[in-house]
C-alpha positions in Angstrom: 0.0 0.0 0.0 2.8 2.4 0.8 4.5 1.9 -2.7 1.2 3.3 -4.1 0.9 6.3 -2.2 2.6 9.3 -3.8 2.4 12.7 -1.6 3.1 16.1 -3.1 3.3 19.0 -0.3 3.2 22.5 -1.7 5.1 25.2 1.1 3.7 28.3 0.4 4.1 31.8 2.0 0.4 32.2 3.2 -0.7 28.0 3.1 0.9 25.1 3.0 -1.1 22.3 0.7 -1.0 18.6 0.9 -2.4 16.3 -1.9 -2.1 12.6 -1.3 -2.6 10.5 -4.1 -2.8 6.5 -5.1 -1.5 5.1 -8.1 -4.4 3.1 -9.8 -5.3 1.7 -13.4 -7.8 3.1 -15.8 -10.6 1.1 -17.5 -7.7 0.8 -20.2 -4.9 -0.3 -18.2 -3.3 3.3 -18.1 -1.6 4.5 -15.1 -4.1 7.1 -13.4 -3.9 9.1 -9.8 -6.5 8.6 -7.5 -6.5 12.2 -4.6 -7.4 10.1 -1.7 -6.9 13.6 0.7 -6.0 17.2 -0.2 -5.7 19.4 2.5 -4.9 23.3 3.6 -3.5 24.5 6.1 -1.7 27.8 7.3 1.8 28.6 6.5 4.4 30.0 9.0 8.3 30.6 9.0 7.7 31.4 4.8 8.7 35.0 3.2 8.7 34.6 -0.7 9.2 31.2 -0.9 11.9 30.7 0.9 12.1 30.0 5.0 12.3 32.7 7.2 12.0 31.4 10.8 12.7 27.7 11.1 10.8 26.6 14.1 7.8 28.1 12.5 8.4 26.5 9.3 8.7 23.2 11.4 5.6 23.9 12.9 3.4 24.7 9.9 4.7 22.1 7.6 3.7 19.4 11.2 0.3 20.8 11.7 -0.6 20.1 7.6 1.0 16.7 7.4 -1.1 15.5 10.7 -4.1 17.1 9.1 -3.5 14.9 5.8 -3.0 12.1 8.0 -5.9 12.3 10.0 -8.0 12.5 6.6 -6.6 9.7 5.3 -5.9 7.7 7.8 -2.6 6.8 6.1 0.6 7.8 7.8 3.0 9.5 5.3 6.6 9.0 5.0 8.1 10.9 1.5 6.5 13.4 -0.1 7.8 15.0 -3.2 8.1 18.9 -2.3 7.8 22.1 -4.2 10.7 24.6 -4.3 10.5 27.9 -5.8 11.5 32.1 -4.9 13.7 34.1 -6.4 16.8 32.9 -5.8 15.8 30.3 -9.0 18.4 30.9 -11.6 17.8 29.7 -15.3 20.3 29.1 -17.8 20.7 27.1 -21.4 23.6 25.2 -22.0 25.0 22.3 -24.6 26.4 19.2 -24.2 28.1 17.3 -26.9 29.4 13.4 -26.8 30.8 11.0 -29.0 29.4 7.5 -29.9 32.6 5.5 -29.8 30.1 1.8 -30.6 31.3 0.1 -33.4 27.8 -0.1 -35.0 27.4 3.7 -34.1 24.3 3.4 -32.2 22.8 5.7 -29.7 22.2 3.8 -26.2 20.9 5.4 -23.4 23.9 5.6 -21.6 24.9 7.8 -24.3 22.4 10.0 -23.8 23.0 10.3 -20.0 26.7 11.2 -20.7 25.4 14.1 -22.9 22.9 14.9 -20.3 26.3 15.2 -17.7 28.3 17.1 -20.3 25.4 20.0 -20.9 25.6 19.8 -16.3 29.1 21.1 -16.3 28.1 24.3 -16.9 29.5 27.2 -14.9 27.6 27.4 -11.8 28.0 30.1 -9.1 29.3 28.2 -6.1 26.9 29.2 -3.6 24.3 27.5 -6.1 23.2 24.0 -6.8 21.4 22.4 -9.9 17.9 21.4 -9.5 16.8 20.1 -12.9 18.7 19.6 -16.0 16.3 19.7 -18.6 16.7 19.1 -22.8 14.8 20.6 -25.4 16.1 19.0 -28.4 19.2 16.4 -29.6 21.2 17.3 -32.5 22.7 13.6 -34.0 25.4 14.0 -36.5 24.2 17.5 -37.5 20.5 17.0 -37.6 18.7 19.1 -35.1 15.0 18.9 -33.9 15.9 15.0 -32.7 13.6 14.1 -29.7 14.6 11.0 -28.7 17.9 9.8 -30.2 18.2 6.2 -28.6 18.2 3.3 -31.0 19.5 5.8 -34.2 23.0 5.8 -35.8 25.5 8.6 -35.6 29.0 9.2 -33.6 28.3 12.7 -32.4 25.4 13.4 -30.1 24.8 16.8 -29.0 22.5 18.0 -26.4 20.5 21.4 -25.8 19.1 21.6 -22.0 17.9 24.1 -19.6 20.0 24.2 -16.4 17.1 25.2 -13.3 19.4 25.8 -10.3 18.5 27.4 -6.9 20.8 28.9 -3.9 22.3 26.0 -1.3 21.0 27.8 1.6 17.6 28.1 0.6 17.3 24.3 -0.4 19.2 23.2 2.9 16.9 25.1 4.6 14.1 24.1 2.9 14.7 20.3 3.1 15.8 20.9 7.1 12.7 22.0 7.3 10.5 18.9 6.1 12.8 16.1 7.5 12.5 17.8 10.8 9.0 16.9 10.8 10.2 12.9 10.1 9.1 13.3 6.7 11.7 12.2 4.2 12.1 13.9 0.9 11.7 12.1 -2.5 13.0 15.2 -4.5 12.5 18.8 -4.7 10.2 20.1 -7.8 10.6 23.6 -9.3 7.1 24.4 -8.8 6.4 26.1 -12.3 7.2 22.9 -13.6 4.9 20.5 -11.2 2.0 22.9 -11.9 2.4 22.3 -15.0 2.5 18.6 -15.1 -1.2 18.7 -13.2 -2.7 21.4 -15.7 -1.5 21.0 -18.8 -1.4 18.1 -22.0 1.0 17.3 -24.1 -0.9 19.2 -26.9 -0.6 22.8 -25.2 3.0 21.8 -24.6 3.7 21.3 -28.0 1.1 24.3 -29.7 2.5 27.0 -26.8 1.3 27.6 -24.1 1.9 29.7 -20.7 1.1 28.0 -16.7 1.0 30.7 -14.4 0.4 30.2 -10.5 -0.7 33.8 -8.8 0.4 32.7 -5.1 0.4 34.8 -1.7 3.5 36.3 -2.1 4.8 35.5 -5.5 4.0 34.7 -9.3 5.7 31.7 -10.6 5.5 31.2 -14.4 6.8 28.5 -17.0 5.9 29.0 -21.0 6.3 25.7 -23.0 7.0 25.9 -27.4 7.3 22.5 -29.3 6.6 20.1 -26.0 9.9 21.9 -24.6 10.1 24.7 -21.7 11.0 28.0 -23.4 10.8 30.3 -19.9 10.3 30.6 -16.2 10.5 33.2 -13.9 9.3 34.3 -10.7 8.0 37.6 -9.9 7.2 39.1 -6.6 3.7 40.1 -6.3 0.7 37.9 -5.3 -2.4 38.2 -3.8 -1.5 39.4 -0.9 -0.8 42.4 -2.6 -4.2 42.8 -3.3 -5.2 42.5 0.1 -2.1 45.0 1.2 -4.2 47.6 -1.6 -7.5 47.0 -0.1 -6.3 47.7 3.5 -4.6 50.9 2.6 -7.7 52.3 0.1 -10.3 51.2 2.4 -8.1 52.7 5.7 -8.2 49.1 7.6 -6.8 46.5 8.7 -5.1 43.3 6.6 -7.2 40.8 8.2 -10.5 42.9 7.6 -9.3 43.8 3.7 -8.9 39.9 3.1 -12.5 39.1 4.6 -13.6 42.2 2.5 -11.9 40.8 -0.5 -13.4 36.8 -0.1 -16.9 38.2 0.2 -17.6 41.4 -1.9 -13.9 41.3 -4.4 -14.3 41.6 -8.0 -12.0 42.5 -10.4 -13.5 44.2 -13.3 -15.7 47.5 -11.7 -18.3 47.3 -15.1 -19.8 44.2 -13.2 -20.3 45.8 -9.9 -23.9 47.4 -9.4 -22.9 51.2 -8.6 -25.4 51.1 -5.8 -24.1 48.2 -4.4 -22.2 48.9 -0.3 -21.4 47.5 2.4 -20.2 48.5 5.8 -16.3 47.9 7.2 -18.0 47.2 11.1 -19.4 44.0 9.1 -16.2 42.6 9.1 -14.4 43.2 12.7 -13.8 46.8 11.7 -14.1 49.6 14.5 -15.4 52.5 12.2 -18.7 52.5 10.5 -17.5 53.2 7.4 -19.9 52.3 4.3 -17.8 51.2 1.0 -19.1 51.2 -2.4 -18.5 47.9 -3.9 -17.2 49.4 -7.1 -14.7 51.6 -5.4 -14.0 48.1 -4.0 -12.8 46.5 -7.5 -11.9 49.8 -8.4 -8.7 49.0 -6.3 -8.3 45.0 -7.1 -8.5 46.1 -10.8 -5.5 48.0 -10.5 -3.3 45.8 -9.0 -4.2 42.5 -11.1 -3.3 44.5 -14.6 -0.3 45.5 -12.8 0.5 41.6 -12.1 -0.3 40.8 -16.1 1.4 43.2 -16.7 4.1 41.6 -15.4 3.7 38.3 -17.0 3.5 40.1 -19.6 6.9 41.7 -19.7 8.7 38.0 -19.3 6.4 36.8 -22.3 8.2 39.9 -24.3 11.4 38.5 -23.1 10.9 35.5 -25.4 8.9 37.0 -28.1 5.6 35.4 -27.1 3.6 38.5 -26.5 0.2 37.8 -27.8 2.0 35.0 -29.3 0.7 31.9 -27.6 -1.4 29.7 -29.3 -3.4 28.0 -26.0 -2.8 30.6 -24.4 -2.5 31.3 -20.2 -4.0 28.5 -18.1 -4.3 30.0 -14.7 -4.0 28.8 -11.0 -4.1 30.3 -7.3 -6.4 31.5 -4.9 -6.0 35.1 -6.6 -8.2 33.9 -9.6 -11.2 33.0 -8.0 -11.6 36.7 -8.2 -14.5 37.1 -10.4 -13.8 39.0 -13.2 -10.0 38.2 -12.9 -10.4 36.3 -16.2 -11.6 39.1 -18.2 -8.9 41.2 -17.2 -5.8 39.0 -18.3 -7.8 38.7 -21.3 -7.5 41.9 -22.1 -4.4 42.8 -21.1 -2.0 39.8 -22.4 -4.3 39.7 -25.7 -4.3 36.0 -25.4 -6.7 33.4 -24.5 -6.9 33.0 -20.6 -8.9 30.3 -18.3 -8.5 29.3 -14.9 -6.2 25.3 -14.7 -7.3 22.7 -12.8 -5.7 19.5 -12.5 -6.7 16.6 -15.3 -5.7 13.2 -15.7 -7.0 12.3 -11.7 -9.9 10.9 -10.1 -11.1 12.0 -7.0 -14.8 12.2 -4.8 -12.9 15.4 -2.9 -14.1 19.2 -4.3 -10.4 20.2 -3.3 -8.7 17.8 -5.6 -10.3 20.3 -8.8 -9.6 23.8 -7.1 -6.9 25.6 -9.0 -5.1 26.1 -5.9 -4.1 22.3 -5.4 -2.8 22.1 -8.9 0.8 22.5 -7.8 0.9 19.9 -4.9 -1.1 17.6 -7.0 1.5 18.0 -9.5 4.3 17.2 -7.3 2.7 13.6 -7.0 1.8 13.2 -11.1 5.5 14.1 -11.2 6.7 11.8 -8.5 3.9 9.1 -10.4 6.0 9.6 -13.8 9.3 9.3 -12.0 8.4 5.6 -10.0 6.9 4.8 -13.8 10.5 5.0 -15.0 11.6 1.9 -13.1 14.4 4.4 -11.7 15.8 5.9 -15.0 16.8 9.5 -14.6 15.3 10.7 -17.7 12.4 10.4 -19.7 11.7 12.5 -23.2 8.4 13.2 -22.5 8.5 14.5 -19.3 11.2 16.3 -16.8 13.1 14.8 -14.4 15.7 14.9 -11.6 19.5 15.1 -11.7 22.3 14.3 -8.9 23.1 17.8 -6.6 19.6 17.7 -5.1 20.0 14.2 -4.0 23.5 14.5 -2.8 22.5 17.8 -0.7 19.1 15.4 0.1 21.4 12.6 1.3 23.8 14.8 3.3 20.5 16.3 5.3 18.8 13.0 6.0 22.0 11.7 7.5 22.8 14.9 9.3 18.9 14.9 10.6 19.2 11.0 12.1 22.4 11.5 13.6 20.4 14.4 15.7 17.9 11.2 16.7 19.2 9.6 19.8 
């Protein structure tokens, strides 16, 4: 039963998300996920994505692993985590090989020695690689090659993406879980787990942006031709919103978020102008009466300023208005009505909220938009146990030493603490 149970856990700055899953097999003998328990609880000890205050981190990520344990009534031992902030660092590199088989023919060790050759890359030395990633082969000259193993040629050459993060922030992540007893499978880029819970293999190859509006931060990946073409991390979420709402409405956070859950909209045309509530509703000490459209006046402002911003990194890559699929959408931010129609019009591209496919489930949390990420985590961690322990698949990411060495030193470090 344990070798079926897959958990992703998603450490955000506001909430921390746990998604358990079972492997299971479809009606037509196809590997599917089964969301047995998806829980949310609050976050602590998080600034931006990366820790803050260890004991509170501790604390948090206890309190939403005993929650997903009491709803499942399973007791969990790995989970397969999130990473992400701004201290991600993206680069491209190459790697090139030669096939030195008599018969010329591309094995799959070949490919893995390509893969190491394109990891070389210069790397700053206070950071450490997360995912090594290829976009295409190039065999004997000819480019555009997906999956060289099994064809001829004596030079293989390798284009990849290198995903790296700073040492300190993934020790300290990765203290953080095993401090709780859990143990760490691997740590996800979380751009890149959303996106295995969201998106097909279609959008991949079309174009297609993922974009997860969090607390704090706005991760992003855009895919071209099945391959990632850009990621970044920008640092405005929804708590900005809130942060707006307290300082237009002259209140308090925790009265601007209830304001913002019950009455926030983010297109004003949609607001009745006659439509008002009163701040002492919510906990406030003034009796204050706010127009609702005043209301998503303000939430307006800031959400264009956050396309905006997506916006900008799609310009980086000249996909501006350029993507066929489109924006697929995730986060608490976009249940925002309205919020929709205003990335519409301000990326010119077509926009809809993601939520995760491929999964079965009899829990509402399993298809809210803000679970796609930790649900994602276990697809990934699914794909990854499907691989019979290979270290790379073409049609999907994967994982690459550093992480497990720095994994390996912290579990040992973390037991020899246990008396």
């Amino acid at each position: 039963m344990s070798d079926q149970i897959i958990t992703g856990l998603d450490i955000g700055s506001s909430t921390i998300r746990v998604a358990v899953c079972k492997a299971s097999a479809g009606e037509d003998g196809s590997a599917r996920l089964h969301v047995i328990g998806a829980v949310a609880s609050p976050s602590g000890g998080m600034h931006k994505g990366a820790v803050s205050s260890m004991e509170d981190a501790v604390s948090a990520v206890s309190k939403a692993l005993e929650k997903a344990e009491r709803m499942t009534g399973i007791a969990l031992n790995t989970a397969w985590v999130a990473i992400a902030g701004q201290s991600i660092v993206i680069q491209e590199s190459r790697g090139v090989v030669g096939v030195s088989r008599p018969q010329a023919e591309i094995e799959e060790d070949d490919v893995e020695r390509a893969m190491e050759a394109a990891r070389t890359v210069a790397t700053p030395s206070n950071y450490d690689i997360l995912h090594v990633i290829p976009k295409s082969f190039t065999v004997d000259g000819q480019r555009g090659v997906k999956d060289p193993i099994g064809m001829n040629g004596i030079r293989l050459e390798v284009d990849a993406v290198i995903i790296e993060a700073l040492s300190s922030h993934i020790k300290n992540l990765t203290k953080s879980v095993y401090r709780t007893g859990l143990d760490i499978d691997d740590l996800v880029y979380a751009p890149l787990g959303m996106a295995e819970a969201v998106l097909t293999q279609r959008q991949r190859d079309l174009g297609v942006c993922v974009v997860n509006i969090g607390s704090a931060t706005t991760s992003m990946a855009v895919f071209e031709e099945g391959d990632l073409l850009h990621t970044a991390v920008l640092p405005i979420g929804g708590d900005h919103v809130t942060n707006d709402i307290a300082i237009g409405l002259r209140t308090s956070i925790e009265v601007a978020e209830k304001v913002k859950l019950a009455y926030g909209k983010a297109v004003p045309d949609i607001v009745d102008r006659k439509h008002q509530f009163a701040l002492r509703d919510f906990g406030a000490e003034t009796d204050e009466v706010v127009k609702c459209r005043f209301l998503a006046e303000i939430i307006e402002a800031r959400m264009e300023e956050i396309f905006e911003a997506i916006d900008g990194e799609l310009r980086k890559v000249d996909r501006s208005g350029m993507l066929p699929v489109g924006v697929l959408f995730t986060g608490g931010a976009m249940k925002l009505e309205g919020s929709i129609d205003v990335a519409k019009r301000v990326l010119r591209l077509p926009c809809a909220v993601g939520t995760p496919i491929g999964i079965t489930s009899v829990i509402d949390e399993a298809h809210d938009p803000a679970f796609a990420t930790a649900i994602g985590l276990a697809a990934w961690g699914h794909g990854i146990r499907e691989l019979h322990g290979y270290k790379f698949n073409f049609g999907n990411f994967f994982k690459f030493k550093s992480v497990d060495k720095v994994a390996e030193q912290m579990r040992k470090w973390m037991k020899s603490l246990i008396p």
